[in-house]
N, C-alpha and C positions, 0 to 999 in steps of 0.2 A: 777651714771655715769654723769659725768658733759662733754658736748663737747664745744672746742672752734669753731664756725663756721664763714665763710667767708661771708662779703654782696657781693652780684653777683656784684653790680656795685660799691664798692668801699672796697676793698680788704684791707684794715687798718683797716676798721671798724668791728669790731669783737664780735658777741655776744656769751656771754656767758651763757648757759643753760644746768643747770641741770634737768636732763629727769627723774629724781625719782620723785621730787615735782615738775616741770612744771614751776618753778621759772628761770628767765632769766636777763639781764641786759645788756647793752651794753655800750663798752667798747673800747679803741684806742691801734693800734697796730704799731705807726709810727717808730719801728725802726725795726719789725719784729720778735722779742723776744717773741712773746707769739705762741706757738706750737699747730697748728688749727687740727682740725679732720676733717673727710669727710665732706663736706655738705656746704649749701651753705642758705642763705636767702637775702630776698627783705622787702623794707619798702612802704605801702601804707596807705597813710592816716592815717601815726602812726600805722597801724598793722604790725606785722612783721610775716610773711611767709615764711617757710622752710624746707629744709629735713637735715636729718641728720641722721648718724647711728647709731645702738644701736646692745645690744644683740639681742633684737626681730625683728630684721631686719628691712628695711627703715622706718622710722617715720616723717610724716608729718606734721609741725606744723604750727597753726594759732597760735600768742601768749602762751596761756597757754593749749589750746585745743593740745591734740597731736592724730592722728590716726596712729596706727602702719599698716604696709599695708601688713605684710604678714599675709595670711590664712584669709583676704578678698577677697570681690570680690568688687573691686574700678576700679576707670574710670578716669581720667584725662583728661577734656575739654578745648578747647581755639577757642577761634573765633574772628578777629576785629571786631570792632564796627565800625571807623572809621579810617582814616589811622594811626592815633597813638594814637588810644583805645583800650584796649583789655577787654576782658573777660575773666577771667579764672572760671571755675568749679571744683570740685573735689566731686563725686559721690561712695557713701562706702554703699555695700547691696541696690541700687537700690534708695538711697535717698541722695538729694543735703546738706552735709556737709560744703561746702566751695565756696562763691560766691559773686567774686570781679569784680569791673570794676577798671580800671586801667589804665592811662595815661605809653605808652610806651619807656623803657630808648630813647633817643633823639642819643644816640652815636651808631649808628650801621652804619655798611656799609661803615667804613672808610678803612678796611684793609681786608686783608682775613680770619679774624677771628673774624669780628666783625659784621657778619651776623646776623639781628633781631632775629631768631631762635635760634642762639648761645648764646648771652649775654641777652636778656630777662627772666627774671629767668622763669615764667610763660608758655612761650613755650620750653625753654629748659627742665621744668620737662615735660613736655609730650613728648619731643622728646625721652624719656625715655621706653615709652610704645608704639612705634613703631610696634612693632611686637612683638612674643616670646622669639628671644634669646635678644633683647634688654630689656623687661623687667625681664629676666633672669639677664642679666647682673650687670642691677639695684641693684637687691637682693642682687646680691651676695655682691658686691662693699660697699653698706652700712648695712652689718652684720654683725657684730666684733664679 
């Protein structure tokens, strides 16, 4: 299964990843013609971070690293550091997997949809894991 994915903060930018060999590339979408799948990633420090869906239900990737997240028992952390530093964590069986510091998109809070929560990939996927029917929601949305 190969999916086309969205970068959260610039939506032309298009990686493409195939989730059978973990093999990925990224690629330009400037006229709109390439047909994306669920999911969404961010770029830190040349790592690229992101979910996306699969037959085994949401899959979470650090570059080549992927964690499928259903029939674990995972955790999605975020904390600032400073006003536009973040932390993200992601915790799979009770041990840290995934552990970035990160300079925060700088475009937030210009419209009503472009609340730090919203458009930071980092705290939008935990906004994921709210409560039960949101991380319900989650599953279901990225399970093809």
């Amino acid at each position: 299964m190969i999916n086309n994915i969205k970068n959260m903060e610039n939506i032309k930018e298009i990686c493409v990843y195939n989730i059978e060999n973990a093999q990925f590339y990224l690629t330009q979408n400037e006229d709109g013609n390439i047909k994306t799948n669920k999911g969404f990633f961010t770029k830190v420090d040349g790592n690229l971070y992101g979910v996306m869906e699969s037959h085994r239900g949401p899959a979470f990737f650090c570059n080549k690293k992927i964690y499928y997240l259903s029939g674990i028992d995972y955790q999605f952390s975020h904390c600032h550091l400073e006003r536009k530093t973040g932390k993200f964590q992601l915790s799979c069986d009770g041990k840290i997997c995934v552990d970035v510091i990160y300079q925060i998109t700088p475009y937030t809070d210009y419209d009503a949809w472009s609340s730090e929560k919203d458009v930071d990939f980092f705290q939008w996927v935990c906004q994921s894991q709210e409560d039960e029917n949101s991380k319900e929601r989650f599953h279901t949305y990225y399970t093809t």
